[in-house]
PyMOL CGO cylinders between C-alpha atoms (Angstrom):
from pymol import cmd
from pymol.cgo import CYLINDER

trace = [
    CYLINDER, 93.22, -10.85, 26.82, 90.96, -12.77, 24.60, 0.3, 1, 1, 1, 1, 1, 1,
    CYLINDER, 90.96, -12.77, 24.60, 91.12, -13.47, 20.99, 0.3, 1, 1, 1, 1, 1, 1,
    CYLINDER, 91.12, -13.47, 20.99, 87.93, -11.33, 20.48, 0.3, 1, 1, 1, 1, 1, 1,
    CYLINDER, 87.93, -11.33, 20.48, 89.34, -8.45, 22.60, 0.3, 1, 1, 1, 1, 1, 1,
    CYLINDER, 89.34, -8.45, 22.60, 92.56, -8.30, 20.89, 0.3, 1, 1, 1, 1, 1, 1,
    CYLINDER, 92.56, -8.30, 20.89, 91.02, -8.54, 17.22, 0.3, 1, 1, 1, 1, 1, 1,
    CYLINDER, 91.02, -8.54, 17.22, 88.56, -5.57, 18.59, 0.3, 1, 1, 1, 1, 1, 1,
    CYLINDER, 88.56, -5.57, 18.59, 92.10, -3.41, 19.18, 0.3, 1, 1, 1, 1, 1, 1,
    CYLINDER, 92.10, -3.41, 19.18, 93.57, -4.25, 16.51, 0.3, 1, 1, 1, 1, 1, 1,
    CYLINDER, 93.57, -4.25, 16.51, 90.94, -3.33, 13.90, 0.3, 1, 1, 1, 1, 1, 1,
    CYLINDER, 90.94, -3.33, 13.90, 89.17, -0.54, 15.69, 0.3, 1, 1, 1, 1, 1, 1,
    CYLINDER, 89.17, -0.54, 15.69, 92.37, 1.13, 17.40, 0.3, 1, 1, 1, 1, 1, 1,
    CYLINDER, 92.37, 1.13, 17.40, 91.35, 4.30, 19.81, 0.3, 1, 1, 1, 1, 1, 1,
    CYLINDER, 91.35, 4.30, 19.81, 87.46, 3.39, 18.50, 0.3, 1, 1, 1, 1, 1, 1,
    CYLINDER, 87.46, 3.39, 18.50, 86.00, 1.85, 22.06, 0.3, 1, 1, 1, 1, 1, 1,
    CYLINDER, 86.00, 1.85, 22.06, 82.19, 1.96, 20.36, 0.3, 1, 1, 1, 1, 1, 1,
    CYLINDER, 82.19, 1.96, 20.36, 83.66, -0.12, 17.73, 0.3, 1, 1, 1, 1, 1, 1,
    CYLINDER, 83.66, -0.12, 17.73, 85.47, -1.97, 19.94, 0.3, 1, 1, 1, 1, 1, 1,
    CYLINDER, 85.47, -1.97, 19.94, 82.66, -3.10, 21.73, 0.3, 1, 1, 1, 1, 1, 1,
    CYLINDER, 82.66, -3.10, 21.73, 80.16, -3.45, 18.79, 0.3, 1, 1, 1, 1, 1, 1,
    CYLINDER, 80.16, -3.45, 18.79, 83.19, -5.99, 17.23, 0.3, 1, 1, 1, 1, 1, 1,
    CYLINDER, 83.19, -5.99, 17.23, 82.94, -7.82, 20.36, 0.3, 1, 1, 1, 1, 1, 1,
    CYLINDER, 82.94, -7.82, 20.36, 79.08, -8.46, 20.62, 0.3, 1, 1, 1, 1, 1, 1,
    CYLINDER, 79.08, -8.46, 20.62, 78.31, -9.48, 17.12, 0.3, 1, 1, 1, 1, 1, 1,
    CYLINDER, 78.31, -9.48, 17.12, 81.13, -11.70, 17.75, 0.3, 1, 1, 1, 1, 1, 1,
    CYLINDER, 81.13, -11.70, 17.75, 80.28, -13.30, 21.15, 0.3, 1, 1, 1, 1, 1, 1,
    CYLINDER, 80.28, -13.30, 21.15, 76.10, -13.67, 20.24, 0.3, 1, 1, 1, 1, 1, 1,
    CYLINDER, 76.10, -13.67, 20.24, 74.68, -16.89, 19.26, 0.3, 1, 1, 1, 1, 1, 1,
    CYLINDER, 74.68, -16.89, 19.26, 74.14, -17.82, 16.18, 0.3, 1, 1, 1, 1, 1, 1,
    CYLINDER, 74.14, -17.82, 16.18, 70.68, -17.65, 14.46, 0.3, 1, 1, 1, 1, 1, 1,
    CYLINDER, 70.68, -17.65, 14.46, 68.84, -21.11, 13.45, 0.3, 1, 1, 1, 1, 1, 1,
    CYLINDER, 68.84, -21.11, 13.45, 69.79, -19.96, 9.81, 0.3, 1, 1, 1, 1, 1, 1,
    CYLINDER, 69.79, -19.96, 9.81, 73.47, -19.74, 10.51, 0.3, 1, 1, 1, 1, 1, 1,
    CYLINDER, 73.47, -19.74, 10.51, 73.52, -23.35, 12.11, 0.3, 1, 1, 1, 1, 1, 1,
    CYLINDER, 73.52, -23.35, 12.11, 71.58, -24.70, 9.47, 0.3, 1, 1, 1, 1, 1, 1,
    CYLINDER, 71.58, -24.70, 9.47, 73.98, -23.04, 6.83, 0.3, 1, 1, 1, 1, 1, 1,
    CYLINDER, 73.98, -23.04, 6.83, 76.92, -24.55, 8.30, 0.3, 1, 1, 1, 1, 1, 1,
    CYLINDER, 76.92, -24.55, 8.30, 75.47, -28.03, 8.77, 0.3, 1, 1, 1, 1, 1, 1,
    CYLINDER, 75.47, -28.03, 8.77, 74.53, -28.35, 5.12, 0.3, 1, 1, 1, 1, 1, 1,
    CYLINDER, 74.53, -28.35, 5.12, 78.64, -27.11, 4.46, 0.3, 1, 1, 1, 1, 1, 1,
    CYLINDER, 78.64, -27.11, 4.46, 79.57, -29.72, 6.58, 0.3, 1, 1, 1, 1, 1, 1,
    CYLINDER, 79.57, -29.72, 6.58, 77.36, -32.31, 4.96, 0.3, 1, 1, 1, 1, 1, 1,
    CYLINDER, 77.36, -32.31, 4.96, 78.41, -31.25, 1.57, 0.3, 1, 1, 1, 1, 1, 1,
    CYLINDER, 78.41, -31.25, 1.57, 81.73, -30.85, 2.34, 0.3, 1, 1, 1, 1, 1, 1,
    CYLINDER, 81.73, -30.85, 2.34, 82.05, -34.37, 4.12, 0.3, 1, 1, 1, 1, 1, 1,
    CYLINDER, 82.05, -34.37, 4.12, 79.57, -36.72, 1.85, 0.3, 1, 1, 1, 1, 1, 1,
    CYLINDER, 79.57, -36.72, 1.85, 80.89, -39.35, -0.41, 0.3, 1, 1, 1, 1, 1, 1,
    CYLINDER, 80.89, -39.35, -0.41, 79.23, -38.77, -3.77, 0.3, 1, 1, 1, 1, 1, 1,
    CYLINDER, 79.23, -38.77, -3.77, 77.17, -41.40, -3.75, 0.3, 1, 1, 1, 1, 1, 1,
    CYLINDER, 77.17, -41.40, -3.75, 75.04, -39.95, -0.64, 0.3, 1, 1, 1, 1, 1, 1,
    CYLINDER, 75.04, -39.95, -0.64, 71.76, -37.57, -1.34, 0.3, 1, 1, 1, 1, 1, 1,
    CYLINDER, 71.76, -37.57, -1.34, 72.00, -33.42, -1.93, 0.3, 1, 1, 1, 1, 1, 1,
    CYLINDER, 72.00, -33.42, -1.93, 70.95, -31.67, 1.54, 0.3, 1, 1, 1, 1, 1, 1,
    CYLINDER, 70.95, -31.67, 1.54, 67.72, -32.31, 2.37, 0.3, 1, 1, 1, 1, 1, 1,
    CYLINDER, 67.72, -32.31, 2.37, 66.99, -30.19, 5.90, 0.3, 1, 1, 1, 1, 1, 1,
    CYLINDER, 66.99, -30.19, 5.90, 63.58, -31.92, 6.63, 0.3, 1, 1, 1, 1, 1, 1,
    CYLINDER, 63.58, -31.92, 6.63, 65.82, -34.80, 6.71, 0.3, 1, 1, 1, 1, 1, 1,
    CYLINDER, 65.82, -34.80, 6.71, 66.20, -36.37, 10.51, 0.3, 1, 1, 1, 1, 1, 1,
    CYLINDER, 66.20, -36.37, 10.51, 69.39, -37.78, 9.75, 0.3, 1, 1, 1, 1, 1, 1,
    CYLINDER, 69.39, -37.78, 9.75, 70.60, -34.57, 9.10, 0.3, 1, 1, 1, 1, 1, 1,
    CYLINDER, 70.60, -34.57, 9.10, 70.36, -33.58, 13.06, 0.3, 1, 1, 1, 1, 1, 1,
    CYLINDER, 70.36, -33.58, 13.06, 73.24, -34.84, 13.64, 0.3, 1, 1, 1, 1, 1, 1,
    CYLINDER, 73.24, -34.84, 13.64, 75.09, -32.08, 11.70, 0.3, 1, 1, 1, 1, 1, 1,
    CYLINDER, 75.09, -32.08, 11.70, 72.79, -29.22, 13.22, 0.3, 1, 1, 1, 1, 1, 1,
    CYLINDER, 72.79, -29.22, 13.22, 74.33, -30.71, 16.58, 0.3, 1, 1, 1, 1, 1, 1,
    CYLINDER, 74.33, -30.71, 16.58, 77.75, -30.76, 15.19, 0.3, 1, 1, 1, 1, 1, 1,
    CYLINDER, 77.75, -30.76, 15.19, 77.67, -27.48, 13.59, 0.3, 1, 1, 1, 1, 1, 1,
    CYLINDER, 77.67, -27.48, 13.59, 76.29, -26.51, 17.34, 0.3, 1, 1, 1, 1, 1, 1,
    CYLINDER, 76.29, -26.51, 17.34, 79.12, -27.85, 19.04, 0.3, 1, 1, 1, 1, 1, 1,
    CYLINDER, 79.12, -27.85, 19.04, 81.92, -26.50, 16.72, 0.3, 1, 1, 1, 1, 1, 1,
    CYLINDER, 81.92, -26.50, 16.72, 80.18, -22.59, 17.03, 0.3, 1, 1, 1, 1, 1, 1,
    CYLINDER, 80.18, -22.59, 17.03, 80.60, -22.99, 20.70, 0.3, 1, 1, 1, 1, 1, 1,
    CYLINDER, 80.60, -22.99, 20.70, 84.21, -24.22, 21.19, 0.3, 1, 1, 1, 1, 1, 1,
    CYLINDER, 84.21, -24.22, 21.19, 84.88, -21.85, 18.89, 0.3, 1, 1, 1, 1, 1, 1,
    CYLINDER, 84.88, -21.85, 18.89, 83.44, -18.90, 20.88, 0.3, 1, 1, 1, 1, 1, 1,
    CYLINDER, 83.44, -18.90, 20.88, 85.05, -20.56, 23.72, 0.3, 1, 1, 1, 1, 1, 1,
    CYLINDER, 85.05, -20.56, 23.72, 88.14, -20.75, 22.13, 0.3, 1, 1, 1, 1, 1, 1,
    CYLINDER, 88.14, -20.75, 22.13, 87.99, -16.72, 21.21, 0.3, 1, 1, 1, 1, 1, 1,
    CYLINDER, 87.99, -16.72, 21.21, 86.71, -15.88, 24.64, 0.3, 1, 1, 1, 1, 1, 1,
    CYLINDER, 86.71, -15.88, 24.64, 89.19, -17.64, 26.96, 0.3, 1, 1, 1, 1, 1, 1,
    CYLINDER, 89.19, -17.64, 26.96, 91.77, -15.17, 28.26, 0.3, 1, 1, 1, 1, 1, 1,
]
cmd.load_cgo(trace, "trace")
């Protein structure tokens, strides 16, 4: 059984519509909006002081959207795995 799965029966005992419900929202992809509000949490979170604020029109900054990317899908993996 999956992480997902058995958080879904946990939280929504007996309740199979909620069940599944839990388990979508938590299996979609994320929205552009999402990725971009993680990368800018990892930037900020990871920056020395002396670097710049977030700037997203930034190309540098790709390189977090790609991170931010990679760490939504292993976790996804991670909670979809049996």
């Amino acid at each position: 059984m999956s992480i997902i799965n058995s958080e879904a029966e946990h939280v929504y005992k007996g309740n199979v519509l909620m069940q599944e419900a839990y388990i979508a929202g938590a299996s979609r992809q994320p929205t552009e909006e999402e990725i971009e509000a993680g990368a800018k949490a990892f930037y900020e979170a990871l920056k020395p002081d002396s670097y710049p604020q977030w700037d997203s029109d930034c190309a540098l900054r790709a390189e977090y959207y790609d991170a931010m990317r990679l760490a939504v899908k292993a976790m996804q993996g991670k909670a979809t795995e049996e």
